[in-house]
gemmi code that builds the backbone of each chain (N, CA, C; Angstrom):
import gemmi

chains = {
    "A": [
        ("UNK", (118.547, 104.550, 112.099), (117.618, 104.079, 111.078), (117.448, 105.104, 109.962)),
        ("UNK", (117.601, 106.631, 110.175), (117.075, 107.577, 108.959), (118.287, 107.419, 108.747)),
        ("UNK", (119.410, 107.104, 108.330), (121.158, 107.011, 107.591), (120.670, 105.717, 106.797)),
        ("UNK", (120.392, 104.860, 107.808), (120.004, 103.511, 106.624), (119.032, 103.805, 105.514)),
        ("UNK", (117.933, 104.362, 106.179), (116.737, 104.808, 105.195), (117.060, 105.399, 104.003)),
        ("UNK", (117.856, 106.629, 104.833), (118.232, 107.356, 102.907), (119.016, 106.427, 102.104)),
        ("UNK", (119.799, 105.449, 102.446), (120.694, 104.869, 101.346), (120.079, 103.770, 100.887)),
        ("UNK", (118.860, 103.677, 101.374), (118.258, 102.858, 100.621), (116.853, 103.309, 99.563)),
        ("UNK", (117.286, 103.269, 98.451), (115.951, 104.199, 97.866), (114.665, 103.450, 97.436)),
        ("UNK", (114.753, 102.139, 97.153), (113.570, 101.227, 97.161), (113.153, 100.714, 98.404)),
        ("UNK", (113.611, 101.320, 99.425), (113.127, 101.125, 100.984), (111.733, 101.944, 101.583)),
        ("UNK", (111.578, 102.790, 100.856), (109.965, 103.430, 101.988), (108.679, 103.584, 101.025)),
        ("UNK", (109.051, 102.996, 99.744), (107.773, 103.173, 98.653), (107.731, 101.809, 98.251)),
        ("UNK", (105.842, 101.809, 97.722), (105.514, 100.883, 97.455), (106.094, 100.868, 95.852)),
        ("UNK", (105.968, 99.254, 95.345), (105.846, 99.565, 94.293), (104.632, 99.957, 93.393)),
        ("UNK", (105.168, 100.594, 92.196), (103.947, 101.586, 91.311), (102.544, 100.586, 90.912)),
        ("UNK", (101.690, 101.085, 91.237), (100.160, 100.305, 91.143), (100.605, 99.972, 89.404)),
        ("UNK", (100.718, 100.528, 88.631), (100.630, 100.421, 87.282), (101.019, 99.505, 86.571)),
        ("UNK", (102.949, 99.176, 87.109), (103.368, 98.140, 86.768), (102.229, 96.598, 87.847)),
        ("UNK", (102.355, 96.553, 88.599), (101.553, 95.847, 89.461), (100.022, 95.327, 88.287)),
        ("UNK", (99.352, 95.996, 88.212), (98.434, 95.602, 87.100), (98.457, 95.078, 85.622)),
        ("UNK", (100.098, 95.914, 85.550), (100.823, 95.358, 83.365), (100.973, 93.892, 83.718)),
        ("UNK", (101.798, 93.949, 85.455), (101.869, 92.230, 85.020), (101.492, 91.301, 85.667)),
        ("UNK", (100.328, 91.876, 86.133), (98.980, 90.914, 86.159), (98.292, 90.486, 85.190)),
        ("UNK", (98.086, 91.194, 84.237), (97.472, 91.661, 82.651), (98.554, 90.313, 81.854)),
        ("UNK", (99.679, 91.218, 81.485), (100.330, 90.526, 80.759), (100.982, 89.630, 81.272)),
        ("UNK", (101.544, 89.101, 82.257), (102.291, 88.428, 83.002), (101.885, 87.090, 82.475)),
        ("UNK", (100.233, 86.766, 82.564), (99.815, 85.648, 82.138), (100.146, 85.021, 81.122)),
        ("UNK", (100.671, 83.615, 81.105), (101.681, 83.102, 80.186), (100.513, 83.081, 78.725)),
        ("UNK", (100.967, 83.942, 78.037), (101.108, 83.453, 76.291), (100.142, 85.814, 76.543)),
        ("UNK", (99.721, 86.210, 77.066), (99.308, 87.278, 77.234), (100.172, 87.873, 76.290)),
        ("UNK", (101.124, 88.551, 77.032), (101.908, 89.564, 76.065), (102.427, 88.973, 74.674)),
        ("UNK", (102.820, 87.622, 74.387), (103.202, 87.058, 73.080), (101.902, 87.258, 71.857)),
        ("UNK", (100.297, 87.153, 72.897), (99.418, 87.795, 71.722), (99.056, 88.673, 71.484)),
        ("UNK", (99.273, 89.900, 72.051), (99.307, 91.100, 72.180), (100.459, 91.468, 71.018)),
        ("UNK", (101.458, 90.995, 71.367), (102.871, 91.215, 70.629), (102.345, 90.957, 68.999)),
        ("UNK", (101.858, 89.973, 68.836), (101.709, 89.334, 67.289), (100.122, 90.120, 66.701)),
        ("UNK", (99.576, 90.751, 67.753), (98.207, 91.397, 67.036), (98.724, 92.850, 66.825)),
        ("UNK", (99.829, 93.366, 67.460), (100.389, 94.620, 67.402), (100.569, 95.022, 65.891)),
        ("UNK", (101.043, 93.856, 64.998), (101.818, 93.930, 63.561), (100.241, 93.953, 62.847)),
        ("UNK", (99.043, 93.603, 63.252), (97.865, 93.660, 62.916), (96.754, 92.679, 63.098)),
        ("UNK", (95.301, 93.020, 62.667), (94.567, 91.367, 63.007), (94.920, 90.132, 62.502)),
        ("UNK", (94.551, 89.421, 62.981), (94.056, 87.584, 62.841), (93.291, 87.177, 63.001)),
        ("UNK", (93.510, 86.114, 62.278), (92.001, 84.847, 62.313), (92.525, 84.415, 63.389)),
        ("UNK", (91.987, 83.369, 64.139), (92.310, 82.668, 65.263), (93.497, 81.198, 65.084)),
        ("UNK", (93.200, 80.758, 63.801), (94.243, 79.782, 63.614), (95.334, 80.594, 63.039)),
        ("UNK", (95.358, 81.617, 62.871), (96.737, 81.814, 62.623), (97.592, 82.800, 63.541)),
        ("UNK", (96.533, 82.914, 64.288), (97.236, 83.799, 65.730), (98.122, 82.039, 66.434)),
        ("UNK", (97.542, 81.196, 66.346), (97.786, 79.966, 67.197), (99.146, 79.605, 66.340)),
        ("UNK", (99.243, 79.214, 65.286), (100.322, 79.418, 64.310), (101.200, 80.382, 64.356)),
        ("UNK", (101.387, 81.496, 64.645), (101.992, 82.749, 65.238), (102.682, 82.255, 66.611)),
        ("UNK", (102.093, 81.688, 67.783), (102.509, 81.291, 68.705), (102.990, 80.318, 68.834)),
        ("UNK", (104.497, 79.584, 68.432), (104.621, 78.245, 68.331), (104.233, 77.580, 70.544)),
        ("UNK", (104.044, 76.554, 70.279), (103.286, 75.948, 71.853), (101.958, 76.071, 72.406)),
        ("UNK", (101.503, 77.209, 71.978), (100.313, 77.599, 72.531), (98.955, 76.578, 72.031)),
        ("UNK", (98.145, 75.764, 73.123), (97.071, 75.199, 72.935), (96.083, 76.139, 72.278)),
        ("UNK", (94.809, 75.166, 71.880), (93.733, 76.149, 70.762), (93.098, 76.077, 72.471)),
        ("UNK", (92.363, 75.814, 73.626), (91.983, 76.230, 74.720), (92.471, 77.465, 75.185)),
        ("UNK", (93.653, 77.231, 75.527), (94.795, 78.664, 76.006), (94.433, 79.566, 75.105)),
        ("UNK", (94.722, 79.990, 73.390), (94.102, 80.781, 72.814), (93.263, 81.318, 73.196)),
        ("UNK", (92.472, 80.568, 73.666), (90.680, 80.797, 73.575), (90.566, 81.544, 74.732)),
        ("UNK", (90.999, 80.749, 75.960), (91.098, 81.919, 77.131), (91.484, 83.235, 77.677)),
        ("UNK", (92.876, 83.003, 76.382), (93.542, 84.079, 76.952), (93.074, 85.126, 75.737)),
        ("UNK", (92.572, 84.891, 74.715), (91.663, 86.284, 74.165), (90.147, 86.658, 74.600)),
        ("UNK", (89.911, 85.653, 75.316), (88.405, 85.974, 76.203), (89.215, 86.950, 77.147)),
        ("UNK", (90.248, 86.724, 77.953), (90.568, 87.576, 79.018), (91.002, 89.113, 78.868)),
        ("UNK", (91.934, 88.704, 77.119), (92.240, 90.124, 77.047), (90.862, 91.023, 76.335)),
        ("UNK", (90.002, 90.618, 75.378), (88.695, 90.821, 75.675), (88.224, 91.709, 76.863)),
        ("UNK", (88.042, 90.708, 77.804), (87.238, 91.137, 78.963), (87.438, 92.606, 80.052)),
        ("UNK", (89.166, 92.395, 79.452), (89.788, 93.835, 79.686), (89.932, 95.044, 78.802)),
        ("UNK", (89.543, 94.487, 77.852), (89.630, 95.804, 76.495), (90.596, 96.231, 75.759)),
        ("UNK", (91.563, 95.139, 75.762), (92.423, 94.800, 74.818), (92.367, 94.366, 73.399)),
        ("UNK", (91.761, 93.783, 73.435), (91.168, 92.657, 72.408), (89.690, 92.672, 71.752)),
        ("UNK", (89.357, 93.033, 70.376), (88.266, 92.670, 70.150), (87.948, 91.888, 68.691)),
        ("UNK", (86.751, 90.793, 69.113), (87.022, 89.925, 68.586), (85.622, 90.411, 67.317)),
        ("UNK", (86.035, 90.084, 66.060), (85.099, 90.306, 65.283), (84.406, 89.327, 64.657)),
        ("UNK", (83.486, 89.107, 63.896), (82.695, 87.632, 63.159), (82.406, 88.389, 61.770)),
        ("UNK", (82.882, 88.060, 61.399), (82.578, 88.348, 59.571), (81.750, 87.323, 58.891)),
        ("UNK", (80.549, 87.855, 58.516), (78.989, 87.221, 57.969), (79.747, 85.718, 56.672)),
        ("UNK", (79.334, 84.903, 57.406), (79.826, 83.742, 55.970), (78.974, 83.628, 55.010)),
        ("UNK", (79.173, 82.485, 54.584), (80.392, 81.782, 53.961), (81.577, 82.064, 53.421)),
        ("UNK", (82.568, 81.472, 54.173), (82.718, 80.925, 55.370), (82.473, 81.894, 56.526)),
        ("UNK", (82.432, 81.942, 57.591), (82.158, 82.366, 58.565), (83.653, 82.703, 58.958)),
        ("UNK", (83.856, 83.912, 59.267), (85.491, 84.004, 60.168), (85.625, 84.932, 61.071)),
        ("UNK", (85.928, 84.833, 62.152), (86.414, 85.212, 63.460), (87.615, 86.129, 63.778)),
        ("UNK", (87.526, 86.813, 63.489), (89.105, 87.812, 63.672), (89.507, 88.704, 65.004)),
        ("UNK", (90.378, 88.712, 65.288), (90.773, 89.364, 66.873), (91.680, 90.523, 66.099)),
        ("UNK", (91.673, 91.706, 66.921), (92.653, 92.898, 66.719), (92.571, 93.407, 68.047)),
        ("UNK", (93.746, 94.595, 67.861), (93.856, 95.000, 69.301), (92.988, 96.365, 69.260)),
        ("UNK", (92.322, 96.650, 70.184), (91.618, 98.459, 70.475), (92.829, 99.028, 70.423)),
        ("UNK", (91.893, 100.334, 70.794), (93.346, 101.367, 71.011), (94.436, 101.686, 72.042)),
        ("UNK", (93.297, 100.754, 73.104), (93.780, 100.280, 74.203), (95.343, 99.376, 74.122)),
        ("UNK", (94.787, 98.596, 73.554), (95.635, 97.349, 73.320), (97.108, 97.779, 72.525)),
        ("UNK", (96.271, 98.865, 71.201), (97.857, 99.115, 70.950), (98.242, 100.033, 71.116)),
        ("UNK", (98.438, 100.639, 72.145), (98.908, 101.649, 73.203), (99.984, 101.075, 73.495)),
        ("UNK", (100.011, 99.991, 74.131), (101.058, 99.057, 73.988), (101.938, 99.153, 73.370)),
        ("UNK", (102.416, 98.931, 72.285), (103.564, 98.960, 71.242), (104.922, 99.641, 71.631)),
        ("UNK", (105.047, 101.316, 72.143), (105.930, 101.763, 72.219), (106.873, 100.849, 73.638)),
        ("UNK", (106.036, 100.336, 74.455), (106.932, 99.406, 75.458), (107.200, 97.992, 75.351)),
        ("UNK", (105.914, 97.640, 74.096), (106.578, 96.084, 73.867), (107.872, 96.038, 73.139)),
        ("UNK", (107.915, 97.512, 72.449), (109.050, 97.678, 71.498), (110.004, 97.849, 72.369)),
        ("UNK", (110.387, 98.433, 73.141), (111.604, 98.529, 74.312), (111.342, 97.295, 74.853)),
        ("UNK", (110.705, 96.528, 75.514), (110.870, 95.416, 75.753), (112.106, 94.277, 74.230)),
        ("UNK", (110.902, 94.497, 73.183), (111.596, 93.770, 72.300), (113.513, 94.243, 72.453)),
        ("UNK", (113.663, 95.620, 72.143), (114.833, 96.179, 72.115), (115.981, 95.483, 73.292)),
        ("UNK", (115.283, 95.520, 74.236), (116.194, 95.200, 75.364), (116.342, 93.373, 75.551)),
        ("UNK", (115.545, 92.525, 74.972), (115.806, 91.329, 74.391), (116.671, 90.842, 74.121)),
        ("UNK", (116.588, 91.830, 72.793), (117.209, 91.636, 71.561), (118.887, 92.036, 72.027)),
        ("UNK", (119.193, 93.502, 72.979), (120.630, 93.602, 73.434), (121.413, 92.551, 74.444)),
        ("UNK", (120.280, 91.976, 74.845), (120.765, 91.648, 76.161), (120.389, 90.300, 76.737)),
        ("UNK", (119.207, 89.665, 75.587), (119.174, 87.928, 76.110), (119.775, 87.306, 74.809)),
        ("UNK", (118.856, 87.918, 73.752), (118.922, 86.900, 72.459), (120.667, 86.792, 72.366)),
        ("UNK", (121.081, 85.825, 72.630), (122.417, 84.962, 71.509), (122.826, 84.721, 72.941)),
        ("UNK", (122.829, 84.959, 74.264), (123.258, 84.904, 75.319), (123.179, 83.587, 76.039)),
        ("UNK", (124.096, 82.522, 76.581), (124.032, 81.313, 76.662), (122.932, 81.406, 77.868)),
        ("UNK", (122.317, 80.147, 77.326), (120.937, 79.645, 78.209), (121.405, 79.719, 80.054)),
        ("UNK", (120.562, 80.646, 80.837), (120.455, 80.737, 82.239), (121.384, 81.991, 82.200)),
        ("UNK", (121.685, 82.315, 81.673), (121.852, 84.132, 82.024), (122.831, 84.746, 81.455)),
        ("UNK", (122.213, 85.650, 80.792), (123.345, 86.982, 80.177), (123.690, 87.627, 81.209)),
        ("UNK", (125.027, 88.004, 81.122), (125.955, 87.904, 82.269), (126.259, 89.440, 82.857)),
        ("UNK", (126.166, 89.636, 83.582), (126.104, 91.003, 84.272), (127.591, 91.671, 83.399)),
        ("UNK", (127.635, 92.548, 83.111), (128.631, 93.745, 82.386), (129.501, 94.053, 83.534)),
        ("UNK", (128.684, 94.461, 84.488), (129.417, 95.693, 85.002), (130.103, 94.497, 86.618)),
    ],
    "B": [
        ("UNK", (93.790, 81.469, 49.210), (94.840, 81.769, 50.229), (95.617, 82.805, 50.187)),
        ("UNK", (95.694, 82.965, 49.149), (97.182, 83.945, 48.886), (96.591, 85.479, 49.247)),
        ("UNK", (95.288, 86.179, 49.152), (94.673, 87.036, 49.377), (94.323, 87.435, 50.530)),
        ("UNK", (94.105, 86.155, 50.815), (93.578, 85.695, 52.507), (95.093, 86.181, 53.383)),
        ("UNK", (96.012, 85.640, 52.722), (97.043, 85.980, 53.847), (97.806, 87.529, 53.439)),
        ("UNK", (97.419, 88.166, 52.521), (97.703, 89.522, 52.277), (96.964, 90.023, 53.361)),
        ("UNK", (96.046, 89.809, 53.821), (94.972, 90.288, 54.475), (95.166, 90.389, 55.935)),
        ("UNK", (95.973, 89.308, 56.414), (95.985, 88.760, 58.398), (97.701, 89.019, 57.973)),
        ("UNK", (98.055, 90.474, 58.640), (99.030, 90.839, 58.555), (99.907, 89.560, 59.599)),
        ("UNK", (99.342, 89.440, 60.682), (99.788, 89.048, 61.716), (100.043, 86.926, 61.533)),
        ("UNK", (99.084, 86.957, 60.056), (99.445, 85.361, 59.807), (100.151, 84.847, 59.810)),
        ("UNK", (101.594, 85.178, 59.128), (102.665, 84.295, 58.135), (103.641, 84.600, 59.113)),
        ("UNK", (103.841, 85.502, 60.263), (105.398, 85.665, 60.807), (105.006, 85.018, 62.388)),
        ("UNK", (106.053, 84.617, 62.920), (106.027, 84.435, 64.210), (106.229, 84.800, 65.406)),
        ("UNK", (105.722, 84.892, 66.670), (106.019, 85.848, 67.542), (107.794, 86.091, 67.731)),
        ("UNK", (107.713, 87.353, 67.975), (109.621, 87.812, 68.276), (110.029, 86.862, 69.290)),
        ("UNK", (110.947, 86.471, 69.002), (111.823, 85.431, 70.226), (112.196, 86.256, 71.589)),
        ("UNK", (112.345, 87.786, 71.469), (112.526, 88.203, 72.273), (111.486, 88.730, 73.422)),
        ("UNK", (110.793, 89.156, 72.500), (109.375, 89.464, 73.597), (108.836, 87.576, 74.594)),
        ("UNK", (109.426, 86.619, 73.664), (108.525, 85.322, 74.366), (109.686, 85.414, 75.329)),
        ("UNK", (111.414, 85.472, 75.447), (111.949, 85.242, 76.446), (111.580, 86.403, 77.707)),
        ("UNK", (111.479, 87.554, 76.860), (110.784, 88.593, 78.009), (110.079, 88.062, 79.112)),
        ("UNK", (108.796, 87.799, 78.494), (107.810, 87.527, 79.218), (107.721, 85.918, 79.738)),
        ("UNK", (108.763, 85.591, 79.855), (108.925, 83.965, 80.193), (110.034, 84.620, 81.758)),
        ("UNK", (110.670, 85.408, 81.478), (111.506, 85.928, 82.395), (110.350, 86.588, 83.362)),
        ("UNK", (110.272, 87.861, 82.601), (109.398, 88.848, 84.143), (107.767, 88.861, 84.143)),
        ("UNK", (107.431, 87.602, 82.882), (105.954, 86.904, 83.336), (105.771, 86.171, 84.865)),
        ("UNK", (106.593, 86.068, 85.458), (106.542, 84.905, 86.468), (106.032, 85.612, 87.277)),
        ("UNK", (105.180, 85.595, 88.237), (104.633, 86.258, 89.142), (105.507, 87.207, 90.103)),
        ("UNK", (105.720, 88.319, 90.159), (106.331, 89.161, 90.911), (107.775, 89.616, 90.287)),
        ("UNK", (108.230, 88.552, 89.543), (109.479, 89.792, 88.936), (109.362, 90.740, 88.284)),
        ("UNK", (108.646, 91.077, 87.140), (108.429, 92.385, 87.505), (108.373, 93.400, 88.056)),
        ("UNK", (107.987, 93.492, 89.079), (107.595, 94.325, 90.605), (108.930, 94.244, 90.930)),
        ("UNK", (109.654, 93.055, 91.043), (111.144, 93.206, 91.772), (111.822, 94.454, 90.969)),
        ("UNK", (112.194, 93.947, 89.788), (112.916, 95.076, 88.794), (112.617, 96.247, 89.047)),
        ("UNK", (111.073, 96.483, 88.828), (110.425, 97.556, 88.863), (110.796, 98.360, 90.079)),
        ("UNK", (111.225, 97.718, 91.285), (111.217, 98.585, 92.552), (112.785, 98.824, 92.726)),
        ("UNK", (113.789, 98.152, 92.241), (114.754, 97.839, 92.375), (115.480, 98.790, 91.373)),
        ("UNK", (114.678, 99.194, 90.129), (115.391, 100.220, 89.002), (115.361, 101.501, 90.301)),
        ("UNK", (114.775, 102.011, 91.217), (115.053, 102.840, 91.784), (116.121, 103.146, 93.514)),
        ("UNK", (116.754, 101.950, 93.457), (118.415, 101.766, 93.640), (117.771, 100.547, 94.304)),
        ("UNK", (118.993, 100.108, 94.896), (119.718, 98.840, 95.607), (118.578, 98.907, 96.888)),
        ("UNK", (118.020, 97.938, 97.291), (117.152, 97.529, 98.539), (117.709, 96.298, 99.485)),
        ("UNK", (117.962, 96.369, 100.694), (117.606, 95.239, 101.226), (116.326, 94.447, 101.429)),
        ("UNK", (116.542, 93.134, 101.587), (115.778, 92.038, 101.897), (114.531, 92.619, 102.426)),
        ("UNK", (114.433, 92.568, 103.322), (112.831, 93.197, 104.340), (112.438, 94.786, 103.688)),
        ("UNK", (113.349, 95.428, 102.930), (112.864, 96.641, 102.270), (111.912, 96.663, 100.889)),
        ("UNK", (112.977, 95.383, 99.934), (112.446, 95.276, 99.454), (111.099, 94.463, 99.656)),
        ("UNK", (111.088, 93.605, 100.482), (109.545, 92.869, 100.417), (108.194, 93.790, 101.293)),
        ("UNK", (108.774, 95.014, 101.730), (108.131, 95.639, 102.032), (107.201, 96.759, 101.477)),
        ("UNK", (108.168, 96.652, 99.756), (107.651, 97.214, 99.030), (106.824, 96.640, 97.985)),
        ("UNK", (107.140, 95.300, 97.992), (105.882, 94.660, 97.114), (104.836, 94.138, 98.301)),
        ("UNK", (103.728, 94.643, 97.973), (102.117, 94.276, 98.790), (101.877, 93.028, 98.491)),
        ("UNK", (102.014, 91.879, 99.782), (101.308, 90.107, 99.291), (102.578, 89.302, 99.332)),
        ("UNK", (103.473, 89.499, 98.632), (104.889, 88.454, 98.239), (105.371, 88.346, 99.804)),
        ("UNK", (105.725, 86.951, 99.921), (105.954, 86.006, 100.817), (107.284, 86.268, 100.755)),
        ("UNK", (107.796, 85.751, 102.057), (109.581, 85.782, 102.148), (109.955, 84.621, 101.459)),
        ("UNK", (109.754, 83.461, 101.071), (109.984, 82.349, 100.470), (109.750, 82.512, 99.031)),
        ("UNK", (109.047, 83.848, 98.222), (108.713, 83.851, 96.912), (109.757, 84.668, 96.510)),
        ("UNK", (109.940, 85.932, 97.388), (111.083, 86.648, 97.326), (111.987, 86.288, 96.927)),
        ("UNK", (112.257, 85.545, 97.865), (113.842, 84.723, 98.133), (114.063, 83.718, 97.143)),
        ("UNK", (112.661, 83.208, 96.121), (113.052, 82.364, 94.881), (113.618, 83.191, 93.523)),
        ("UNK", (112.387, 84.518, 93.444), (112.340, 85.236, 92.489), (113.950, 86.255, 92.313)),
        ("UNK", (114.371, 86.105, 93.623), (115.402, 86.717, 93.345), (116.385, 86.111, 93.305)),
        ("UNK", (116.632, 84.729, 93.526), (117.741, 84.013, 93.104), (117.737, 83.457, 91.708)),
        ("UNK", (115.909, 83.407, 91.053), (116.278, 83.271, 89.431), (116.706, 84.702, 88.972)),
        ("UNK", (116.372, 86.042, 89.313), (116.558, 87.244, 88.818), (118.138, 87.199, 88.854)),
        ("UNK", (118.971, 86.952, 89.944), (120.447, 86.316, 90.015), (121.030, 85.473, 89.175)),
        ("UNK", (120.294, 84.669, 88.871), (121.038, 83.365, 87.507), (120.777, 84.009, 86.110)),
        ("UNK", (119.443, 84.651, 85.730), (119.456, 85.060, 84.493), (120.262, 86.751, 84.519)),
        ("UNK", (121.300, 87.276, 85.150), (121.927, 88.638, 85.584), (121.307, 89.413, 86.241)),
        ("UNK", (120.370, 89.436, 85.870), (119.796, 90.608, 86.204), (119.597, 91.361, 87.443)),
        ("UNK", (120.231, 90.439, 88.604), (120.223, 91.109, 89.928), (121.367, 90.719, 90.566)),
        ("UNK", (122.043, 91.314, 91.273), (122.999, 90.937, 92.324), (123.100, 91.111, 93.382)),
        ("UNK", (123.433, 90.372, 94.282), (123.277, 89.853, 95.886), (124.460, 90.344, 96.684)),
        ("UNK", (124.567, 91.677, 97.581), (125.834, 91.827, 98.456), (125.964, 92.201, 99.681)),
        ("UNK", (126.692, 91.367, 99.846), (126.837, 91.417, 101.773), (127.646, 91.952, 101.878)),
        ("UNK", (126.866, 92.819, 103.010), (127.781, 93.869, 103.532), (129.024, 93.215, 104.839)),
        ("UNK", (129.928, 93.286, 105.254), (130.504, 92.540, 106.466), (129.693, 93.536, 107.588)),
        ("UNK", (129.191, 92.476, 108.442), (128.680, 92.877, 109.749), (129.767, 93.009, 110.820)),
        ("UNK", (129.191, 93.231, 111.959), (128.070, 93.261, 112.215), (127.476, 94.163, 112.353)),
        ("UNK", (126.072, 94.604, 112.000), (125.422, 93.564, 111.545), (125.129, 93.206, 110.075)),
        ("UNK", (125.759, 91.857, 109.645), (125.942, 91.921, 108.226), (124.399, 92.139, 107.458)),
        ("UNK", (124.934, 92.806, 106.240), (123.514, 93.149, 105.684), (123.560, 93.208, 104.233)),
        ("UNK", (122.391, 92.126, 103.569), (122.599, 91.973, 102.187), (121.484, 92.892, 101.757)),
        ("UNK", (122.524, 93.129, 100.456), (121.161, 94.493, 99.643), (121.520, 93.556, 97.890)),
        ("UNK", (120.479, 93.610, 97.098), (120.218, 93.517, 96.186), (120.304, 94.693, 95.344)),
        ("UNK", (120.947, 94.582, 94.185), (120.774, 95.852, 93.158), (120.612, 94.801, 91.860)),
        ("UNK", (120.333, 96.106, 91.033), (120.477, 95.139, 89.307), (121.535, 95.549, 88.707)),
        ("UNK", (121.891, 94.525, 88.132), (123.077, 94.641, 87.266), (123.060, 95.972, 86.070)),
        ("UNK", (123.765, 96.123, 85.435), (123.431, 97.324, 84.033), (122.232, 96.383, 83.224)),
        ("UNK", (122.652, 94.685, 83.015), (121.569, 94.421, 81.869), (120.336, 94.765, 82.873)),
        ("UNK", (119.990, 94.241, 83.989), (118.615, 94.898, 84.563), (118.180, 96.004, 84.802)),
        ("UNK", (119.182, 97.184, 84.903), (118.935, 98.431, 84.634), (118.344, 98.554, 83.368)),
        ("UNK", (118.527, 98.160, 82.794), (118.427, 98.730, 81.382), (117.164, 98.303, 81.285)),
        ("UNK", (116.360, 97.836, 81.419), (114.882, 97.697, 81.345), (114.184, 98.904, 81.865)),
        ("UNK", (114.483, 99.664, 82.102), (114.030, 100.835, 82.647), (112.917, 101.591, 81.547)),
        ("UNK", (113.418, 101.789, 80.966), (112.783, 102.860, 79.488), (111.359, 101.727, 79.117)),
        ("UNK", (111.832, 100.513, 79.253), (110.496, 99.536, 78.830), (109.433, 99.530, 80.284)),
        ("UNK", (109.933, 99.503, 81.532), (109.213, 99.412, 82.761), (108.548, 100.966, 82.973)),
        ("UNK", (109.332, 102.085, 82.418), (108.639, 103.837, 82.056), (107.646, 103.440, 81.108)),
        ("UNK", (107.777, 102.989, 79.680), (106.669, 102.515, 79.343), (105.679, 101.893, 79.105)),
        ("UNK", (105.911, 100.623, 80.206), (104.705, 100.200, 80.630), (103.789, 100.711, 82.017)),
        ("UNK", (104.635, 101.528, 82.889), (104.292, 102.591, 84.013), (102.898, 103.375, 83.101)),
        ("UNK", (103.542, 104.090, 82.176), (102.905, 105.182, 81.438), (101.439, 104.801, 80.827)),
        ("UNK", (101.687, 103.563, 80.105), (100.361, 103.212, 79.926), (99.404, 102.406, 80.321)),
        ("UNK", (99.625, 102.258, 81.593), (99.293, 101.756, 82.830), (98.082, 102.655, 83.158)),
        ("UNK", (99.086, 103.549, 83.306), (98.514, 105.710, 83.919), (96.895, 105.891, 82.973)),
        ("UNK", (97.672, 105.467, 81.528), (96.815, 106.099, 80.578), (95.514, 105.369, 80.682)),
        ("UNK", (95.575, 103.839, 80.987), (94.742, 103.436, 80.450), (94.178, 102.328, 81.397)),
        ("UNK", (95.121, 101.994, 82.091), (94.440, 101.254, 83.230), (93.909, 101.748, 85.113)),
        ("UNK", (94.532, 102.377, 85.303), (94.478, 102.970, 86.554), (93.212, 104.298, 86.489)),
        ("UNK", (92.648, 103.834, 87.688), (90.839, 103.851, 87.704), (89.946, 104.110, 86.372)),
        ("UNK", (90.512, 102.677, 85.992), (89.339, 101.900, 85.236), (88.573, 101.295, 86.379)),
        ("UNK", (87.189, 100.971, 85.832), (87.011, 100.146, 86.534), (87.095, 98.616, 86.965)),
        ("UNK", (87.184, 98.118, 87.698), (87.984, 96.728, 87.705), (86.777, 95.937, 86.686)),
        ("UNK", (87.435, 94.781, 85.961), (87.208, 94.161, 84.535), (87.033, 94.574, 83.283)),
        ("UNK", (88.027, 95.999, 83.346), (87.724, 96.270, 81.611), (88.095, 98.071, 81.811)),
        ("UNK", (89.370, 98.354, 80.908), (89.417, 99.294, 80.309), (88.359, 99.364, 79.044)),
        ("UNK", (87.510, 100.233, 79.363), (86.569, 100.276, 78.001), (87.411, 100.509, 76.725)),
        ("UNK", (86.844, 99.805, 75.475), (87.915, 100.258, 74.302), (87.520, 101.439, 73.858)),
        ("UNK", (88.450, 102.585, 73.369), (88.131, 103.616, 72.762), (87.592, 103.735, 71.416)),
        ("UNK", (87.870, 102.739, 70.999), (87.191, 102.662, 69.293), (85.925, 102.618, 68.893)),
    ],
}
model = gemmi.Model(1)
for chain_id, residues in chains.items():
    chain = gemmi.Chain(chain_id)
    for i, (resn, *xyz) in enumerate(residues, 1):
        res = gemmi.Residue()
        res.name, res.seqid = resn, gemmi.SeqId(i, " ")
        for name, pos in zip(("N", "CA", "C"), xyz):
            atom = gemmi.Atom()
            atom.name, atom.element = name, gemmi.Element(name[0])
            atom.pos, atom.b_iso = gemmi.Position(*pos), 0.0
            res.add_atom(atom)
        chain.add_residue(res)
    model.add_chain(chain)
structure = gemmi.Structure()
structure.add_model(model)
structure.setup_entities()
């Protein structure tokens, strides 16, 4: 068993609490896509929804209450007429950036143009 | 309008295509964690599910046959007896690495002992 053990290196550790929580956080469908689009700066709420082609005005609503609730997200009210509502990210939130950007990067090498159900192993 | 949208940087463009396939890929509950445990080599079956806390042998065994169709993982049997399949990632799933370091990192920074419902915002 310790010959098998060593050759296996994702065999005796858990995985990292950290990732475990990013994609709990972000995992949640439309999460990281608004995160992604508040990164470039704030929004009003209809045009964060406009930003997201699919996304319901409910879903919006939830999923910036949630990132909210985690401290991602804060939502502002600017005194009317008209009255307007704007979301940006804390500093929290865009802390973020340098890995959505490697995320984006690695996308961009390795899904985008790649026929639908899988870019194809290289090696 | 025209002032208005000088203003909501985040108005007029649409989310990156790549970040939505991202997170349409390792949004799904637990791939992430797969990659994530798997960038640190090749695991078998019961190793790896030993290293994600909760995931079922039946979720496993889905998540890694889509992680298989979109490249990103590959499936090899060893000839027994006793035969023994180990999973590794391909180079394109390697290569998520630098994005899974930086979402590890600000994980570290900013989520891990927070207290549960809310990284306070720093701003």
């Amino acid at each position: 068993m310790t010959t098998e053990r060593g050759r296996e290196v994702g065999a005796c550790k858990k995985v990292d609490d950290g990732i475990t929580r990013v994609f709990q956080l972000l995992g949640k469908r439309w999460s990281g896509q608004i995160v992604a689009v508040l990164i470039d700066g704030p929004a009003h709420f209809a045009a964060l929804r406009r930003s997201i082609p699919g996304i319901s005005e409910r879903m919006l609503s939830d999923r910036l209450t949630e990132l909210g609730a985690v401290g991602l997200v804060v939502r502002e009210v600017a005194e009317g007429p008209p009255l307007r509502v704007t979301y940006r990210l804390t500093e929290v939130g865009a802390a973020l950036e340098p890995a959505l950007h490697e995320l984006a990067q690695w996308a961009k090498a390795y899904l985008l143009g790649q026929p639908p159900g899988g870019a194809a192993p290289r090696d």
